[in-house]
C-alpha positions, 0 to 999 in steps of 0.5 A, spaced: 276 711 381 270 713 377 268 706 375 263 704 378 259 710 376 259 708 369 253 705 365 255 699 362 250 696 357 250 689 359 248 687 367 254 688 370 255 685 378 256 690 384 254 695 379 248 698 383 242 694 382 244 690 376 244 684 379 242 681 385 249 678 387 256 680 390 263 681 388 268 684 393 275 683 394 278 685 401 285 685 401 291 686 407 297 690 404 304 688 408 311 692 408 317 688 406 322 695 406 324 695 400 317 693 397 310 693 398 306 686 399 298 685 397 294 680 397 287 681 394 282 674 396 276 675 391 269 673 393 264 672 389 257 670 389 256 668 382 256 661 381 255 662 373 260 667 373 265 663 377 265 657 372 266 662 366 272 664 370 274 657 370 273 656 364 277 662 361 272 666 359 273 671 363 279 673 369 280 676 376 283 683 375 285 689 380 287 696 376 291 699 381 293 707 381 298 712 385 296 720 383 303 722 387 307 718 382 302 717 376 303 709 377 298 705 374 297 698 372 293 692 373 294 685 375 290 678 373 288 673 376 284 666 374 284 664 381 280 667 388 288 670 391 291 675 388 298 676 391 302 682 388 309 686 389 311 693 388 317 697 389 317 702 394 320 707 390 314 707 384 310 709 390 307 713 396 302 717 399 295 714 398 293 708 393 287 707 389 283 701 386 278 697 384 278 690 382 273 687 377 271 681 372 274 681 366 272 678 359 277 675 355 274 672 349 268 673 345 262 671 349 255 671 345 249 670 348 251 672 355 246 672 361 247 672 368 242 669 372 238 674 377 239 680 373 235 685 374 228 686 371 228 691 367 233 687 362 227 681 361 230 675 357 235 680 353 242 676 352 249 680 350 255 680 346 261 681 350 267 681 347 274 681 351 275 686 356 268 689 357 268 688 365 262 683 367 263 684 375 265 691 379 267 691 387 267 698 391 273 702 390 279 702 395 284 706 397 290 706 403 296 708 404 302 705 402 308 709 405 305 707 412 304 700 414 303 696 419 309 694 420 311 702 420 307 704 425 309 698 430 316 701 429 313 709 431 309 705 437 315 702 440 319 709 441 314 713 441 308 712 448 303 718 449 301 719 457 296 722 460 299 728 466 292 727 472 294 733 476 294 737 470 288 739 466 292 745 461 299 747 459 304 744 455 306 738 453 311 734 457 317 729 454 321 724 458 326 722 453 330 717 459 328 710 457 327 705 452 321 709 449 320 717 448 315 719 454 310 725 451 305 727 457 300 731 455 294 735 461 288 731 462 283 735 458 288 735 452 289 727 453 281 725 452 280 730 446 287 726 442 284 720 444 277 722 441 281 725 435 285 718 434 278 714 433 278 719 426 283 716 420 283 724 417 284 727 424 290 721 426 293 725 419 292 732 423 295 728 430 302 726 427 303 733 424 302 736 431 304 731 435 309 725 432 314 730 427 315 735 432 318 730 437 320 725 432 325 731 429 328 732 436 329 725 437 333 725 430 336 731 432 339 728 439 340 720 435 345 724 430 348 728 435 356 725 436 356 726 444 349 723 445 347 721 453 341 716 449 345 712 445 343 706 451 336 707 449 332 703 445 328 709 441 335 712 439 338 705 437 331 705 431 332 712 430 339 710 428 338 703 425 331 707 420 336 712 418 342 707 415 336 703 412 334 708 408 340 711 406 339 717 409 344 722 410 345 723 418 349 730 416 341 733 413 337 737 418 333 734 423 326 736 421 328 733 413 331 727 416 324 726 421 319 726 414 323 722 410 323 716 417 316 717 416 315 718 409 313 725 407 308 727 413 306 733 410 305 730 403 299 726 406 295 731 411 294 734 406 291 730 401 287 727 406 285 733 409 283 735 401 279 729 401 275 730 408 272 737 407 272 735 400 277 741 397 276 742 390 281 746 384 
C-alpha cells in the first residue's frame, strides 16, 4: 500500500499535512473457520466532509489486498461501520489495506475547511473516484486470529525449570495441556522475545511446529495412551474440521493446523530487516 505517498492535486485529509483533520478507521478482524470477519468503525474529524458523505457526494471505502493469493478488492460504506466476510480459501499469510474517501459525483468548487496555507482561496473540481480522505496503511494476518491462537494456548503452555539455567528443552505431555519446560536463562530471553511481532514468528517456527508435529504424530497414532487428554482431543477435532488427511506426515499436517508457519516467518522476517530482490 503506496497511497499515501502520492500527491494529490487537491487537499486530501490524512494526507501529510494537507489538512488540519483526521481520518483512521480501527478495525477488529474475528474467524468464523470457514471465513474471516472484519469490521472497519470510520472516524473522521471533518464535519464538512461528513455531511458530503451524507449527502452522497462521496462514500467510505476500504481497498483491501492479499500478495500470496493476489486478492484484491474494495468495499464502500455510507455509513461510519463497515462489516465485511471473506472466505478463508481466497486468502492467507498477511493482508494489506488502506481505507479512504471516495467522491462519487462531480464535485465543482470544492474546498475543505483547514486546508493548508499553501492552497489560499483556491477551489477544485473533483470528479468521482478522486480520493478526498486517506487513513494510515494496515496490515494483519489472517490465517492466525484470536480465535486460533486461544486454540494453540489451550493445548500448548510454556514453563519455566528454576533448578536449571541451560540444557534442553522438557515436555510433559501427561495432561490436559502439553507442558514445554524451558532452563531459566532461556525462558527470560523467549518472554523478551514475545513482546516482538517479528520474533514471536521466529518463536513458533523453533518452538510450536516442532512440539505441534509431535503431538499430530501421537494424536494420529492408532494405539495413542493420550487420547483422554484435552490437547489430543483439539489436535483430533482441527484435523477433521479442516478435512485433513490423518494418513499425511506429521510435520505437513502440523503446518496446515496452523496455517503455513514457514510461509509467514519468512514474510515477516523479509519485512523486518527490510529484504529487498
Amino acid at each position: 500500500m503506496k497511497f499515501k505517498t502520492k500527491s494529490f492535486p487537491r487537499p486530501v485529509i490524512g494526507n501529510g499535512d494537507d489538512v488540519a483533520a483526521s481520518f483512521q478507521t480501527p478495525h477488529k478482524v474475528t474467524s468464523t473457520g470457514k471465513t474471516i470477519e472484519i469490521v472497519f468503525n470510520f472516524q473522521n474529524s471533518s464535519k464538512s466532509l461528513a455531511s458530503r458523505i451524507l449527502r452522497g457526494e462521496a462514500a467510505y471505502a476500504v481497498h483491501l489486498e492479499c500478495s500470496c493469493t493476489f486478492f484484491r478488492n474494495c468495499y464502500e460504506s455510507r455509513s461510519n461501520e463497515l462489516k465485511i466476510s471473506i472466505p478463508r480459501t481466497e486468502i492467507y499469510g498477511s493482508m494489506e489495506g488502506v481505507a479512504v474517501v471516495v467522491a462519487k459525483k462531480e464535485i465543482k468548487n470544492y474546498k475543505i475547511p483547514q486546508s493548508h496555507n499553501d492552497y489560499g482561496d483556491r477551489s477544485f473540481t473533483v470528479e468521482p473516484g478522486d480520493i478526498l480522505a486517506i487513513s494510515d496503511a494496515f496490515d494483519f494476518d489472517v490465517d492466525i486470529s484470536n480465535d486460533d491462537l486461544r486454540k494453540i494456548s489451550s493445548i500448548m503452555v510454556i514453563g519455566v525449570d528454576k533448578k536449571r539455567n541451560e540444557g534442553e528443552l522438557d515436555i510433559n505431555w501427561h495432561g490436559h495441556k502439553i507442558k514445554i519446560v524451558m532452563p531459566e536463562r532461556d525462558f527470560e530471553q523467549y518472554r523478551l522475545l514475545c513482546s516482538n511481532s517479528y520474533a514471536q514468528s521466529i518463536l513458533g517456527m523453533v518452538v510450536v511446529v516442532p512440539v505441534l508435529t509431535e503431538a499430530v504424530r501421537l494424536a494420529v497414532s492408532s494405539d495413542s495412551e493420550f487420547e483422554d487428554f484435552r490437547w489430543w482431543r483439539c489436535i483430533n477435532r482441527r484435523i477433521k474440521d479442516l478435512n485433513i488427511d490423518n494418513k499425511e506426515e506429521p510435520f505437513k499436517i502440523a503446518q496446515l493446523i496452523i496455517a503455513n508457519p514457514i510461509s509467514r516467518c519468512l514474510s515477516k522476517c523479509t519485512k523486518a530487516f527490510e529484504i529487498s530482490d
